[in-house]
C-alpha positions in Angstrom: -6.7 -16.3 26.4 -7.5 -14.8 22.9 -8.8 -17.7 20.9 -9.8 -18.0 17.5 -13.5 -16.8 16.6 -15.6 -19.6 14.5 -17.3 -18.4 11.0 -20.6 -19.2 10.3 -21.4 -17.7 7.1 -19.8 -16.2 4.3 -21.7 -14.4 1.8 -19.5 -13.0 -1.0 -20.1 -9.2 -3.0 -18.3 -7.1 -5.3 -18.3 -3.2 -5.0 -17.0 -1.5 -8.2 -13.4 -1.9 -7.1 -13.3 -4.1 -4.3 -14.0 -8.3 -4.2 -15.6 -8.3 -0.3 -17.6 -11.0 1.8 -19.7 -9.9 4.5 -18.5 -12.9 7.3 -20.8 -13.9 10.6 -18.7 -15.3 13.3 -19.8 -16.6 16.7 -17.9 -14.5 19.8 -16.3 -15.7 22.2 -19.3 -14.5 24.3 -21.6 -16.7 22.5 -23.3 -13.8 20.1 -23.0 -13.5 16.3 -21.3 -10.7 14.6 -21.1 -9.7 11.3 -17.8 -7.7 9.5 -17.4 -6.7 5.8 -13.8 -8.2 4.7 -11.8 -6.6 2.1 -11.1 -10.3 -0.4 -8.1 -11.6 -1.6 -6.1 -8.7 -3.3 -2.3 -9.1 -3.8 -1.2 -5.2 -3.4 2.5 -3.9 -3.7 3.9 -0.5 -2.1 6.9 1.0 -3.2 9.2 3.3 -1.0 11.1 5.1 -3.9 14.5 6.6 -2.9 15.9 9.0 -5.9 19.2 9.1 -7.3 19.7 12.8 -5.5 18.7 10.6 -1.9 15.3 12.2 -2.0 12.0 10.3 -1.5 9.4 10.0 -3.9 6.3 10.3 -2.5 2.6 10.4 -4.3 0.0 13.0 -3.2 -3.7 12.6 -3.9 -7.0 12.6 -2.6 -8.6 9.8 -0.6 -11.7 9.0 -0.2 -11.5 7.3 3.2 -10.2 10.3 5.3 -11.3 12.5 2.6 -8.5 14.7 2.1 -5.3 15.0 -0.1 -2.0 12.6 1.5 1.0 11.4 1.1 1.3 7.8 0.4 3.8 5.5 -1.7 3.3 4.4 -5.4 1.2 0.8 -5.3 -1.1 -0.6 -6.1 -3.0 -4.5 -7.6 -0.7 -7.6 -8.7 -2.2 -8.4 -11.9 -2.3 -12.4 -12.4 -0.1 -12.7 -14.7 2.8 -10.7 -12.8 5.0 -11.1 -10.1 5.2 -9.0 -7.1 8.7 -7.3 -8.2 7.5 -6.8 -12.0 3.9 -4.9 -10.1 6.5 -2.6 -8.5 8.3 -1.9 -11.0 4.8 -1.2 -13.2 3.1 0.8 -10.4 6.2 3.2 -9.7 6.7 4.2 -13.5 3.1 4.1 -13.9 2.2 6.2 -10.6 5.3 8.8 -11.0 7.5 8.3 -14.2 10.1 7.3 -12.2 12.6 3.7 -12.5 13.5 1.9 -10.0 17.8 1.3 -10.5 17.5 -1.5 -7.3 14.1 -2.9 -6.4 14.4 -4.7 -2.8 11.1 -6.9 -1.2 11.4 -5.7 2.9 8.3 -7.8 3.5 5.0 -8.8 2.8 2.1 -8.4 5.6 -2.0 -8.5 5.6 -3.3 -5.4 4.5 -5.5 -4.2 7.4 -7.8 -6.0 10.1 -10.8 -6.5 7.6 -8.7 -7.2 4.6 -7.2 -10.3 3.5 -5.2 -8.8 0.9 -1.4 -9.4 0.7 0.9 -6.5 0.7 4.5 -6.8 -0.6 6.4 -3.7 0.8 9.4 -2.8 -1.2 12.4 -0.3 -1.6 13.5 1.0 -4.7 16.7 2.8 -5.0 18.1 4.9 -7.5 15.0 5.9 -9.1 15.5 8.1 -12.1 12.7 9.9 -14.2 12.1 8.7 -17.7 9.1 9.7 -18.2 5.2 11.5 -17.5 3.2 9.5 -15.4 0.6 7.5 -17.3 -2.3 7.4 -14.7 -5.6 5.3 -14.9 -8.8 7.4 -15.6 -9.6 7.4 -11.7 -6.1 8.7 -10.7 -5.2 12.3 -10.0 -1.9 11.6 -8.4 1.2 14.5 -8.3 4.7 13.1 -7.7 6.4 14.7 -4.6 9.9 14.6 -3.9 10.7 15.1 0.1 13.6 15.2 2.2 14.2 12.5 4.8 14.2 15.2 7.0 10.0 16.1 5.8 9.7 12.5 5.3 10.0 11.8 9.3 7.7 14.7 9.9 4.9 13.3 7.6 5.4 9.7 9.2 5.0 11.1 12.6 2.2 13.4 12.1 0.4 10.5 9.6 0.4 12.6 7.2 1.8 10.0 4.8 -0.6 6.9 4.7 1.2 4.4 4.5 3.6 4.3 7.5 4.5 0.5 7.6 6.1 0.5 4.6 7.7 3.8 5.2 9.2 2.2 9.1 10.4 -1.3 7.0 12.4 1.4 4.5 13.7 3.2 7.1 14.7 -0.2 8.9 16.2 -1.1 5.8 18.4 2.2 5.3 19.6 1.6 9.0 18.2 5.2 9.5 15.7 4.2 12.9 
């Protein structure tokens, strides 16, 4: 039976854009092990569906894989705002795009060494009103995709973000 591991130290860090904690646990086995954990971010994702039933999806480069991908337009929860109001922000701000109907499909931990909280949303009827404004460390071009091209990237994980993009199509009854 898979039981919980016990922590035995914590020892937080910050990395120019992540909060992180380097965590020792004791196995189940009896050794130590130590695991770098992503801290504490509240993240949205934002599955844009246009007016014209296309999806808006974001392509830029990664540094993890280290190559240009597909993802979704997210990104932090600032403190002061709510997880609907961060979608709203990060979709005009990522794309230039508004969201006519914003829908939360879920919220979920990030990743298995992250403790960050992601709120996966739809957004239908998106319609451009105006140029992306991008932060100075985002070099981000708006795609617009068929469902059709949509399905191919989620199969091939081409897009990055395939939880959110599963909970959409969930939501759209199109599984």
């Amino acid at each position: 039976m898979v039981k919980k591991w016990k922590q035995i130290k914590e020892i937080p860090y910050h990395t120019e854009y992540r909060k992180m904690s380097k965590v020792t646990f004791k196995l189940p086995n009896g050794k130590l092990a130590n695991f770098d954990i992503i801290k504490g971010n509240r993240l949205v994702s934002v599955f844009a569906v246009t007016e014209n039933n296309k999806v808006l999806l974001i392509r830029q480069f990664r540094p993890g894989p280290q190559k240009v991908v597909f993802d979704l337009a997210g990104g932090g929860i600032d403190s002061f705002e709510s997880p609907n109001s961060a979608a709203r922000r990060e979709l005009l701000e990522e794309t230039g795009y508004a969201a006519g109907q914003l829908h939360l499909l879920g919220k979920a931990i990030k990743g298995p060494y992250d403790s960050a909280i992601r709120y996966n949303f739809i957004a239908l009827k998106c319609k451009r009103i105006s140029n992306p404004t991008l932060d100075e460390h985002e070099f981000i071009e708006p795609v617009l995709v068929s469902f059709e091209q949509l399905r191919k990237y989620l199969k091939s994980c081409v897009l990055i973000d395939v939880a959110t993009g599963y909970l959409a199509l969930d939501y759209l009854k199109l599984l």
